[in-house]
C-alpha positions in Angstrom: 0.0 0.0 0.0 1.1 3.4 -1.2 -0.5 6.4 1.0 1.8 9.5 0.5 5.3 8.9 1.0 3.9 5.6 3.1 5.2 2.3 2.2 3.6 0.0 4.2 2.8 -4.0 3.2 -0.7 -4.8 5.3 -0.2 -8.3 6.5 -3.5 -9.9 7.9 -5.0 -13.3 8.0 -7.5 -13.6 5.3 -9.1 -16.4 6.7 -9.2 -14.5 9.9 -11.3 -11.3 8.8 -13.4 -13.9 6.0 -15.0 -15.6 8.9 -15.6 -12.7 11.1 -17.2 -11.4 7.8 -19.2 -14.1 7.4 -20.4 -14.6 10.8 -21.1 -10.6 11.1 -23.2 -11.2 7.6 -24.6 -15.0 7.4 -28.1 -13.9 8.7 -28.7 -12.4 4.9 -27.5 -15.4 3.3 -31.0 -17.6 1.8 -29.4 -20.9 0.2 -32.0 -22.9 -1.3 -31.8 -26.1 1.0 -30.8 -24.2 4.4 -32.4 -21.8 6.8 -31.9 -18.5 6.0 -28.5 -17.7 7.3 -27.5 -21.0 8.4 -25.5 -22.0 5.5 -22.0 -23.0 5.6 -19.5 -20.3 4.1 -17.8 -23.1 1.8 -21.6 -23.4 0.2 -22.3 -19.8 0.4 -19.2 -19.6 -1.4 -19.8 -21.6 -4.2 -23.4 -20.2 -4.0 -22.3 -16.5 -5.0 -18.9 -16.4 -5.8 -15.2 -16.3 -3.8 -15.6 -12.8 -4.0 -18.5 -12.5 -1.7 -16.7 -11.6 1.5 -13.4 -9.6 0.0 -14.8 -5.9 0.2 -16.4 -6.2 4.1 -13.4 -8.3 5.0 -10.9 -5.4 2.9 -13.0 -2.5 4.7 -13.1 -4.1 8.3 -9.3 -5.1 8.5 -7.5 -1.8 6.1 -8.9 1.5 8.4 -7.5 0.2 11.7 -4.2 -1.2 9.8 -4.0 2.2 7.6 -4.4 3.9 11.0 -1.6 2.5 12.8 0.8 3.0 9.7 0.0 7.1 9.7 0.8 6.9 13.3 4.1 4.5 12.8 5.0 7.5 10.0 4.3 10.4 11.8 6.0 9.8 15.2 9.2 8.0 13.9 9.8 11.0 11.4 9.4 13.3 14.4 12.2 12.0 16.0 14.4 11.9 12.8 14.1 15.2 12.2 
């Protein structure tokens, strides 16, 4: 990631932040077969696509992680200086 002089590599656990998606959204899942919401993520999955859990899981983990770089950047250049 690239954020104004800010190289920073964000290093998280996909898996992690996929299930904590998934569990935060199941209850608006409806999978023919399965209560609504009680489908397994490898079936919801297939059902609509990888991609289903990439944009909640990429704007509940990037913020905090963004965050802590800007502060990482700003208080090591203040003592370089």
């Amino acid at each position: 990631m690239y954020v104004k002089g800010i190289n920073y590599d964000i290093k998280i656990c996909r898996r992690i932040s996929k299930n904590n998606v998934y569990f935060k959204t199941a209850k608006y899942f409806n999978i023919p077969g399965f209560r609504k919401g009680k489908a397994p993520m490898n079936i919801v999955e297939k059902y609509y696509g990888k991609e289903i859990f990439y944009e909640d899981a990429f704007n509940e983990v990037v913020p905090d992680e963004l965050e802590e770089a800007l502060k990482w950047k700003y208080t090591s250049n203040r003592y370089c200086n």
